[in-house]
C-alpha positions in Angstrom: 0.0 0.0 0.0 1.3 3.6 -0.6 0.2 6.3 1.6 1.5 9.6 1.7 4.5 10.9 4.5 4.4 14.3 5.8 6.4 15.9 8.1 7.6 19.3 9.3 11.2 20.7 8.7 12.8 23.6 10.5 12.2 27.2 7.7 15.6 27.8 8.9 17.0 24.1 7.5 15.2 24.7 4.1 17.4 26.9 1.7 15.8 29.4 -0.5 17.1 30.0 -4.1 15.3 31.7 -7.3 17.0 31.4 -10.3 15.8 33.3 -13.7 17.4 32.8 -17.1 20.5 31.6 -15.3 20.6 34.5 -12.7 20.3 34.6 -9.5 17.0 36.7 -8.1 17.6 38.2 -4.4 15.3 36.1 -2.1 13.7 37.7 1.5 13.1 35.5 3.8 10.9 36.1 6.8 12.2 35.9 9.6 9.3 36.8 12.2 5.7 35.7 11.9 3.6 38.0 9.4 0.4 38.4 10.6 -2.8 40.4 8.3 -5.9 41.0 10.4 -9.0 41.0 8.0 -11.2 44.0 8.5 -14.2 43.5 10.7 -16.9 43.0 8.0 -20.1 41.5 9.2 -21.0 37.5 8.1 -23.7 38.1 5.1 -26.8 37.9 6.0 -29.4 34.9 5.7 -33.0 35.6 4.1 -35.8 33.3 4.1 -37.1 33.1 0.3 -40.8 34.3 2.0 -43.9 32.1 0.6 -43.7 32.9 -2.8 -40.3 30.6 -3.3 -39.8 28.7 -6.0 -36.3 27.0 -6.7 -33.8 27.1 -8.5 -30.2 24.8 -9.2 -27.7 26.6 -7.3 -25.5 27.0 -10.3 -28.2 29.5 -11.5 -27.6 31.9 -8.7 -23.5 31.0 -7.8 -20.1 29.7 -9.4 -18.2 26.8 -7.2 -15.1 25.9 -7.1 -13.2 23.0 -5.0 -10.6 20.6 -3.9 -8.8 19.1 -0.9 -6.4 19.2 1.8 -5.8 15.5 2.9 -9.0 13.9 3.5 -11.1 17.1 4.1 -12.7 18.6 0.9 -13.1 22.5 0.4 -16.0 24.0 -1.9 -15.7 27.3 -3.1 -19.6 29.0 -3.7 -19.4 32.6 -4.8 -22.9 34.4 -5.7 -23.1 35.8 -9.4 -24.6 38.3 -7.9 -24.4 40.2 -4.1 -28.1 39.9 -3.8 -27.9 36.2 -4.3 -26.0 35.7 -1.6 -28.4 35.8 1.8 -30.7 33.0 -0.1 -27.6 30.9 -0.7 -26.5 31.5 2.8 -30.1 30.9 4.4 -30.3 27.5 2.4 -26.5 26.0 2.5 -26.2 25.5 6.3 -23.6 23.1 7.8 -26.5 20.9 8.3 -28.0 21.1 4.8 -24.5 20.3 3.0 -23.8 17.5 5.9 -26.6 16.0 4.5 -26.4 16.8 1.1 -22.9 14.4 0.9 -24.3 12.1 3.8 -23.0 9.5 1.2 -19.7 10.8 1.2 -19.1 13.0 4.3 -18.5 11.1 7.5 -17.1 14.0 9.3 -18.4 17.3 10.7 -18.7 20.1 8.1 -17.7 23.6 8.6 -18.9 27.0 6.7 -17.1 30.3 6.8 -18.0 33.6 4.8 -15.6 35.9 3.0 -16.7 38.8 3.5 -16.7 41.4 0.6 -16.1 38.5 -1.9 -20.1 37.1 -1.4 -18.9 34.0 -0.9 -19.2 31.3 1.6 -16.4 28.5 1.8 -17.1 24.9 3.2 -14.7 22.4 4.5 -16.0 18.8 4.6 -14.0 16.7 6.8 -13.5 13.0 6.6 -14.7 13.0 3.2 -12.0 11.6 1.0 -11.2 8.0 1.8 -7.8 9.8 3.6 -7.4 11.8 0.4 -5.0 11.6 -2.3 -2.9 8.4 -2.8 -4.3 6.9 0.3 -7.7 7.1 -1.2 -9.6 4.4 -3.5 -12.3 6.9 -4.2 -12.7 7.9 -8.0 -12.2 11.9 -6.9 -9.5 11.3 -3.5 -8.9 15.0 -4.7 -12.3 16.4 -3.4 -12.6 18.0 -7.5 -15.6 17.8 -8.7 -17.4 18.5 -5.1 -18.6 21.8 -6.2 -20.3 20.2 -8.9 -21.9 18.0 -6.6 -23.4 21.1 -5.1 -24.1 23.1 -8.0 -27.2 20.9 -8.3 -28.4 21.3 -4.9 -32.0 23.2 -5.4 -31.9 26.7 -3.5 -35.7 28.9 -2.8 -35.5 32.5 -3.7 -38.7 34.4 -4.5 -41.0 34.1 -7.4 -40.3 37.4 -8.5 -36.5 37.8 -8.0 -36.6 34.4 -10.1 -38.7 35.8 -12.4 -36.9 39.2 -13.1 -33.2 37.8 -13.7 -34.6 35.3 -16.1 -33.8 32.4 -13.3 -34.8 28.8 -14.2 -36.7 27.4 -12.0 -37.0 23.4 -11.3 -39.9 21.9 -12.4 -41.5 20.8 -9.0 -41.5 24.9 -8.2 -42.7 25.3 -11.5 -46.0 23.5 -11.1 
């Protein structure tokens, strides 16, 4: 069996070289920690769809992106648009995306905004058969996870769904 080794090595230990067409590039290395406080910018907020909702794929109302870090997946979901984003938010809990990959999440999963970007990020963990080259999974890469998601139905009003041309699923549309 193969399974990946990691293990940490002393910054100090590692040398540092760039080389560019044959020349050497001057290289600064850190040498305390660096540390970039975000700005205090409020989680977006979550809006019920009210009783007029009718839904739609995600992939109508947001762009995903994803992959892994060992055997925990990361999904990308960024809004096409900022007032997409609360509907999104309200309907893609921890919960709702737990169960959503029930059949392939057996760990807890975790969501954090990015504020300013109106995006939400989720990490799945224990979802990868131990990821990479330990994995026998057909994606031990976490890669097409977003995709996954992109299906997942999300309720928005009638009209918003109406105005910006939004198709809706055919259960919402009867």
């Amino acid at each position: 069996m193969v399974r990946l080794f990691s293990f940490l090595q002393d910054k100090a230990d590692t040398p540092v070289a760039v080389e560019v067409d044959g020349k050497d590039v001057p290289v600064t290395v850190a040498t305390r920690e660096v540390r970039l406080d975000p700005p205090a910018t409020p989680p977006a907020d979550s809006r019920d769809a009210g009783p007029d909702a009718v839904k739609v794929r995600l992939v109508e109302l947001a762009w995903g992106r994803s992959g892994d870090k060992g055997d925990i997946a990361n999904i990308g979901i960024m809004a096409r648009k900022p007032d997409y984003l609360p509907y999104i938010r309200s309907a893609l809990t921890e919960d709702a995306v737990k169960t959503y990959f029930a059949h392939l999440c057996n760990g807890p999963v975790e969501r954090f905004d990015l504020p300013g970007s109106h995006a939400l990020n989720f990490l799945l963990h224990e979802s990868l058969g131990g990821g990479g080259i330990a994995s026998v999974r057909i994606d031990p890469q976490g890669k097409g996870f977003a995709q996954m998601l992109l299906d997942i139905e999300i309720p928005v009003p009638a009209k918003l769904a109406e105005n910006d041309g939004l198709a809706m699923t055919k259960e919402s549309a009867a």
